[in-house]
C-alpha positions in Angstrom: 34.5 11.6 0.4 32.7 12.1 3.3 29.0 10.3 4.2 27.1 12.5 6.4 23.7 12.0 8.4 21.8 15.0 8.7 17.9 15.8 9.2 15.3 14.9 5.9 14.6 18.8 5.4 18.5 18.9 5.1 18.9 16.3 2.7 16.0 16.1 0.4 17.1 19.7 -1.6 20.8 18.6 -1.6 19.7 15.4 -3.6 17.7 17.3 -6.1 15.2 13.8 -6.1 11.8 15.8 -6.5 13.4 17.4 -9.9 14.6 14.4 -10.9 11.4 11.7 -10.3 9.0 14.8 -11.7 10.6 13.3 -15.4 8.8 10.0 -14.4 5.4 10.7 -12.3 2.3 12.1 -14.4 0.4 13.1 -11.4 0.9 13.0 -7.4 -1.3 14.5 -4.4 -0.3 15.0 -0.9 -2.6 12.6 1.4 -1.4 13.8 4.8 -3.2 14.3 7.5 -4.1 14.2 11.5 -6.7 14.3 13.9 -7.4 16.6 16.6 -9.0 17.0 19.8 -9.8 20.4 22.4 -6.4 21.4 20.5 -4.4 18.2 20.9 -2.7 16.3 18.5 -4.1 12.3 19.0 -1.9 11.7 15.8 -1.0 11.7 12.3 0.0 9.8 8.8 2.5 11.6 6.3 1.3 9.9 3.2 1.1 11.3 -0.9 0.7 10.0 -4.1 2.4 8.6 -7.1 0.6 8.0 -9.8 -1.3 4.9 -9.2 0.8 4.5 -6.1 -0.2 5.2 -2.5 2.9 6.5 -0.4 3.1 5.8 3.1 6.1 8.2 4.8 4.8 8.3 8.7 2.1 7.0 10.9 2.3 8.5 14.8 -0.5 8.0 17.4 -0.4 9.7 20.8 0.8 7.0 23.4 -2.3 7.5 25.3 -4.3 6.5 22.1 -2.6 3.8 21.2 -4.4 0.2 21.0 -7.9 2.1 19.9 -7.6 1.3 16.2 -6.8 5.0 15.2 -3.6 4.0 13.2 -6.0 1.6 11.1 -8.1 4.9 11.2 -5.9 6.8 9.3 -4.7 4.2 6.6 -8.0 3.5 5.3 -8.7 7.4 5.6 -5.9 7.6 3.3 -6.1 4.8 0.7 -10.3 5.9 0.5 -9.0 9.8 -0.3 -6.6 8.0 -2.7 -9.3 5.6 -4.1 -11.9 8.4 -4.4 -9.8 10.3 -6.5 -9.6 7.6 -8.8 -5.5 7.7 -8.9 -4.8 4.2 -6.4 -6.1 0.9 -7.3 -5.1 -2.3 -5.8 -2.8 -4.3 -8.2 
C-alpha cells in the first residue's frame, strides 16, 4: 500500500465520492463565482450547495485588493444566491 498526494482534479474521479454522496443529497447548485475588472481577476469564491447546506471550497482575493472587504463581498454574495433560492437556511 502506497499513500500518494496528487492534485484535486487527480483524485476526486479516482475516489468515485460524487457517485457515492449523489445516494444521499436531494438537490445541490454550484454557487461559484468571481469578479472582474478591464479583464483582471480581483478574485473569486469556489462555493456549491448541499441540500440545505452552503459549501465553502475557496475564497482568493487579488493581493492588491486585499483589506477592502471583497472577501466579505463574496460570502454574502453567496449565502444570499443560496438563500434566494430557498435551499440554505441558518440552523
Amino acid at each position: 500500500m502506497e499513500l500518494r498526494f496528487a492534485p484535486e482534479e487527480e483524485v476526486a474521479p479516482r475516489l468515485l465520492l460524487g457517485a457515492y454522496n449523489e445516494r444521499f443529497v436531494r438537490s445541490s447548485a454550484d454557487l461559484s463565482c468571481w469578479l472582474e475588472e478591464n479583464g483582471v481577476c480581483l478574485g473569486g469564491i469556489n462555493a456549491f450547495r448541499l441540500d440545505t447546506l452552503l459549501m465553502i471550497d475557496r475564497l482568493w482575493v487579488a493581493e492588491e485588493q486585499r483589506g477592502k472587504g471583497l472577501g466579505c463581498r463574496f460570502l454574502k454574495v453567496v449565502e444570499n444566491e443560496g438563500n434566494g433560492r430557498g435551499h440554505c437556511g441558518r440552523s
